[in-house]
C-alpha positions as semicolon CSV with decimal commas, in nm:
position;residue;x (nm);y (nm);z (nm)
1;X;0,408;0,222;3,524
2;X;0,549;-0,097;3,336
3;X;0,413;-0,378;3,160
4;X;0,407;-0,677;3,361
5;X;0,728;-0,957;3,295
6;X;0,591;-1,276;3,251
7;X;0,794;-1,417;3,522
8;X;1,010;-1,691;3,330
9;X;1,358;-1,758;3,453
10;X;1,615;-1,579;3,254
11;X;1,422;-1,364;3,064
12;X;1,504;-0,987;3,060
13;X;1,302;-0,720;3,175
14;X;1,042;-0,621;2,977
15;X;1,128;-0,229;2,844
16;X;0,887;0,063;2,987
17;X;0,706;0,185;2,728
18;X;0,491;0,435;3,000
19;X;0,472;0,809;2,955
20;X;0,371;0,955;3,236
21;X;0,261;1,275;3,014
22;X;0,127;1,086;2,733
23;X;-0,261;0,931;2,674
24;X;-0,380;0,636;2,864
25;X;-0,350;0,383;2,597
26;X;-0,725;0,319;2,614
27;X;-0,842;0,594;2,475
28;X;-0,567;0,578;2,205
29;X;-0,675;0,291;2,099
30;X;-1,033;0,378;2,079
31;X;-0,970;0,710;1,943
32;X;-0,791;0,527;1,650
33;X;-1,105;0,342;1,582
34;X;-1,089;0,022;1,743
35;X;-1,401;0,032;1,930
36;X;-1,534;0,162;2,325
37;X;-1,275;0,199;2,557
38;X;-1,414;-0,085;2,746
39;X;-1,355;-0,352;2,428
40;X;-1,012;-0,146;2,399
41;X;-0,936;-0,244;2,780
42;X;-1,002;-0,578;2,631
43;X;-0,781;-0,611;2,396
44;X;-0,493;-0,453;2,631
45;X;-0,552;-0,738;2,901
46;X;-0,581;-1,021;2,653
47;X;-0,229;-0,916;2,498
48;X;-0,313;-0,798;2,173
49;X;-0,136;-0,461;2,177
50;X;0,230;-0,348;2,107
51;X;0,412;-0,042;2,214
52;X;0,716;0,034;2,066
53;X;0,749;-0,340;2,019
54;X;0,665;-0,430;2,365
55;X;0,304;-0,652;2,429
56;X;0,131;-0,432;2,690
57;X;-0,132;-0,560;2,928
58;X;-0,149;-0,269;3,216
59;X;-0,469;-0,097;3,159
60;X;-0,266;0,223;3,296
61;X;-0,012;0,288;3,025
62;X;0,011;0,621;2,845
63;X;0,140;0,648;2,541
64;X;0,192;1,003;2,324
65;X;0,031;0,939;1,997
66;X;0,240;1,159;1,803
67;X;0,543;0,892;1,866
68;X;0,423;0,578;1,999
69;X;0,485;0,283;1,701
70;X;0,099;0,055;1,810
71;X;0,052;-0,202;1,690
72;X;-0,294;-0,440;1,716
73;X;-0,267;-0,813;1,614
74;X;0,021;-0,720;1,399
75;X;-0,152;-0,456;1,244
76;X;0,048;-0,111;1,269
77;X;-0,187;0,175;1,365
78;X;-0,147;0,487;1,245
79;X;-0,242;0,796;1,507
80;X;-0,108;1,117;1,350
81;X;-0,450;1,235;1,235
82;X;-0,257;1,507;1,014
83;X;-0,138;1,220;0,819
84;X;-0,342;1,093;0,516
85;X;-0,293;0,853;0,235
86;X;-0,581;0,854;-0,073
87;X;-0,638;0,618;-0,346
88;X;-0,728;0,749;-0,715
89;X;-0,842;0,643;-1,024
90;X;-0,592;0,779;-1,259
91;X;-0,789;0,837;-1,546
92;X;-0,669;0,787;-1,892
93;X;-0,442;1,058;-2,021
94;X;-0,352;1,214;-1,726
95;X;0,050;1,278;-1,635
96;X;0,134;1,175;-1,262
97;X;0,252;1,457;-1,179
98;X;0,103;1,751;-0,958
99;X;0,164;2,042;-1,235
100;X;0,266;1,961;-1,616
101;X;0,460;2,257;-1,758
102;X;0,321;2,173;-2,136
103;X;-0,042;2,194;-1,983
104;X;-0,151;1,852;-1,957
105;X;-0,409;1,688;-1,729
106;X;-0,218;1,600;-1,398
107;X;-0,326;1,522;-1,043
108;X;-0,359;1,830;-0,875
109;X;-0,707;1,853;-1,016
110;X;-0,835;1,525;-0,803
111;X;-0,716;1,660;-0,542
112;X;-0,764;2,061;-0,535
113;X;-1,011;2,016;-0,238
114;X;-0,760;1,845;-0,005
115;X;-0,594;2,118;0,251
116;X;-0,293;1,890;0,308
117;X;0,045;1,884;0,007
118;X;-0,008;1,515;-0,146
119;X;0,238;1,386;-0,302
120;X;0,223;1,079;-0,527
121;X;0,326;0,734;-0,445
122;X;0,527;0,607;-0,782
123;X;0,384;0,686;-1,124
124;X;0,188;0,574;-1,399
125;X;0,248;0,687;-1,739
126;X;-0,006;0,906;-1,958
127;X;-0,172;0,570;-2,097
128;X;-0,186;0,399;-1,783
129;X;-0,533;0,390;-1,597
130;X;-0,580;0,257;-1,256
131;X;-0,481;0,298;-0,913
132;X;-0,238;0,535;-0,780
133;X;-0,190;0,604;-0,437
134;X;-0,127;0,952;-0,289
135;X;-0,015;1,067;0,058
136;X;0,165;1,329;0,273
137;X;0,318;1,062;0,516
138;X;0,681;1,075;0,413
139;X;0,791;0,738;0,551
140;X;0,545;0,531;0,388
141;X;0,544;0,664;0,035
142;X;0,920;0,616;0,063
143;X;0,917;0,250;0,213
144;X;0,663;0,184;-0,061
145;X;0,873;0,360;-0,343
146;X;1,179;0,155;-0,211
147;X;1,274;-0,163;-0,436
148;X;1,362;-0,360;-0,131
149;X;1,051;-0,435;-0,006
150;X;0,934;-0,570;-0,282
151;X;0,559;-0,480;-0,306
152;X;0,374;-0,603;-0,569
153;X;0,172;-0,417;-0,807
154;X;-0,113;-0,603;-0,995
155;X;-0,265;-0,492;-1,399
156;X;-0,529;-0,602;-1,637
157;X;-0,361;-0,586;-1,995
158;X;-0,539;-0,566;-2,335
159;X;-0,296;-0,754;-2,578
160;X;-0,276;-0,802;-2,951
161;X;-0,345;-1,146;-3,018
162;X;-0,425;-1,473;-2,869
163;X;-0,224;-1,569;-2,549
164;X;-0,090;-1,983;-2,533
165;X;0,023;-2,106;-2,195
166;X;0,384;-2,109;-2,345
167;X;0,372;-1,705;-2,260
168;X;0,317;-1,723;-1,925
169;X;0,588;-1,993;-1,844
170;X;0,808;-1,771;-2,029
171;X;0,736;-1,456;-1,846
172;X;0,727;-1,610;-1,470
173;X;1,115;-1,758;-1,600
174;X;1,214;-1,420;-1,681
175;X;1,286;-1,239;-2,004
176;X;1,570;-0,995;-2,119
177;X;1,500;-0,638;-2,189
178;X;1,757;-0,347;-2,268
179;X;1,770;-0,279;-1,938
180;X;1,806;-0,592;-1,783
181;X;1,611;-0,939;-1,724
182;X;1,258;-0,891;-1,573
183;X;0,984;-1,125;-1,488
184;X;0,657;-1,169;-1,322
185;X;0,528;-1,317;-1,038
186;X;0,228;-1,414;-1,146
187;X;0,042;-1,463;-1,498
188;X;-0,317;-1,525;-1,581
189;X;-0,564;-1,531;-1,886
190;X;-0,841;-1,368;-1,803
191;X;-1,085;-1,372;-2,133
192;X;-1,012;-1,403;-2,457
193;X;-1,151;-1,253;-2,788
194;X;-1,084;-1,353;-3,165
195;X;-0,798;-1,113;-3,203
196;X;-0,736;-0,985;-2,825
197;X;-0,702;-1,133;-2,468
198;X;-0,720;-1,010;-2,167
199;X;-0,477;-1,117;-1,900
200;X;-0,360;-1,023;-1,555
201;X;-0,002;-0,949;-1,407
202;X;0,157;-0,919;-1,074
203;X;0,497;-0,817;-1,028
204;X;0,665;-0,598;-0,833
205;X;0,913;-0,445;-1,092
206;X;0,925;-0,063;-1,079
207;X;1,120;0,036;-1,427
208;X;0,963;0,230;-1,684
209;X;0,660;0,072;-1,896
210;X;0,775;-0,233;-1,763
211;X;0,435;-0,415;-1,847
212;X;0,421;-0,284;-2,201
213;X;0,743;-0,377;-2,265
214;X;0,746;-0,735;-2,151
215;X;0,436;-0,763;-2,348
216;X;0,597;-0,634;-2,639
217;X;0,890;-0,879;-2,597
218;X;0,669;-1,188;-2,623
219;X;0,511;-1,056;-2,894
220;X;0,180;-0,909;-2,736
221;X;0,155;-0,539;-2,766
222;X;-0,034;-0,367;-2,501
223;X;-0,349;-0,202;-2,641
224;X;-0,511;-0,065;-2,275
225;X;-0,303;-0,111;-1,905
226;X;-0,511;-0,056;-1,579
227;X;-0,367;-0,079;-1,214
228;X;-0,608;-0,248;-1,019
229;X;-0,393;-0,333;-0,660
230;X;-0,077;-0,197;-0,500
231;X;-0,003;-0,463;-0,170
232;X;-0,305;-0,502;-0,005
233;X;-0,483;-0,191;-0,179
234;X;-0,745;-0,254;-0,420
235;X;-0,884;-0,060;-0,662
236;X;-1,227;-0,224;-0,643
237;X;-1,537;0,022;-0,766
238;X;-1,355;0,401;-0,749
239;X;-1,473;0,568;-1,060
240;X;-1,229;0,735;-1,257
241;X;-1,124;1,067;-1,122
242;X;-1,211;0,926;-0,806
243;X;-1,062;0,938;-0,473
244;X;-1,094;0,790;-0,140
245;X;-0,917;0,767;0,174
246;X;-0,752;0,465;0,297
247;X;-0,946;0,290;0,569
248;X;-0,795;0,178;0,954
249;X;-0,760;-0,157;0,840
250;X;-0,641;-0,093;0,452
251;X;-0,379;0,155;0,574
252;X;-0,239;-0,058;0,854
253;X;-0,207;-0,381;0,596
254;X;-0,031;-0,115;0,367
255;X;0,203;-0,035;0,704
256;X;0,255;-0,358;0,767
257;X;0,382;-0,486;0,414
258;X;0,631;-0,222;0,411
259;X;0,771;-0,361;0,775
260;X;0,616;-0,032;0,949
């Protein structure tokens, strides 16, 4: 069974995106979360679903779940149910990395009750609070890890100091390190104390204690560094030591800004 063509002159078929073994695309959809199969039906008919890059509106399409790409009003669903992607509070002083040879605190412990082998998504250095993401789903925590897609990472910075406007100018323009020129996206005070200020970055730079050391270069050390969003994912309330998994919608906007 195909998805209909839409009938205009010249245009190509549409590509048949039906497996006759697979699950009617229904009860994919509603399996996945997106309501009764009835409002699923609905949103099949009315257009709003992609196979495989194809819009399908046949209520009869199957689809295997293990390989079908689906995709909802842009938003890529994922249906591998063995697949799972956490967010943690990296607590301060812990090493991102699942066992530390010279006996440090490292994430294996936030995650010793999880059956599947997480793997971290990027790092975070010993000092470093805030969010990190972990997951077992290979292709995403490489399309995140990748420098291409640019995904933006956002902190909260103590600094030495009182921060002018002049800083953040300088910092969106770019500033030269010993590794190369760097700069932010974004650049915000947040609150301000006698001898400290708090401010907010966004960038989606991925060397080495790249915050703390464009800090340092405009002459605001870094006295505390917290992670509070990777792309769409927020940190919000998780306690420290905390994790939780990634919701339908927070994992597909994390699939999507990665082009998946």
């Amino acid at each position: 069974m195909s998805p209909r063509n839409d009938g205009r002159a010249g245009r190509a078929p549409v590509r048949d995106v039906h497996d006759p073994d697979g699950t009617r695309l229904q009860k994919v959809l509603a399996t996945a979360g997106l309501g009764s199969r009835r409002a699923c039906e609905n949103l099949i008919a009315a257009g709003r679903v992609e196979v495989d890059g194809v819009v399908v509106r046949e209520l009869g399409v199957r689809v295997d779940p293990r390989r079908a790409v689906v995709h909802v009003d842009g938003m890529r669903l994922q249906l591998d149910t063995s697949l799972v992607t956490l967010a943690l509070n990296k607590p301060l002083g812990v090493v991102s990395t699942m066992h530390d040879p010279q006996g440090r605190r490292s994430l294996s412990e936030f995650v010793a009750d999880r059956q599947e082998r997480l793997f971290h998504v990027g790092r975070l250095d010993a000092e470093t609070e805030g969010l990190l993401l972990m997951t077992n789903d290979g292709e995403l925590a490489n399309r995140l890890s990748h420098p291409s897609h640019g995904v933006q990472k956002t902190y909260l910075a103590t600094v030495e100091g009182r921060v002018k406007g002049a800083v953040g100018v300088k910092l969106r323009a770019g500033v030269r390190l010993e590794d190369g020129p760097a700069a932010v996206d974004e650049f915000r005070v947040v609150d301000t104390a006698p001898d400290a200020t708090l401010v907010e970055l966004v960038l989606h730079e991925g060397r080495n204690h790249i915050v703390r050391r464009l800090m340092e270069e405009v002459g605001h050390p870094v006295t505390r560094l917290v992670r509070t969003q990777v792309g769409p994912i927020r940190l919000g309330d998780l306690r420290p030591g905390r994790t939780r998994v990634l919701g339908r919608e927070e994992l597909g906007a994390l699939m999507t800004a990665v082009g998946l």
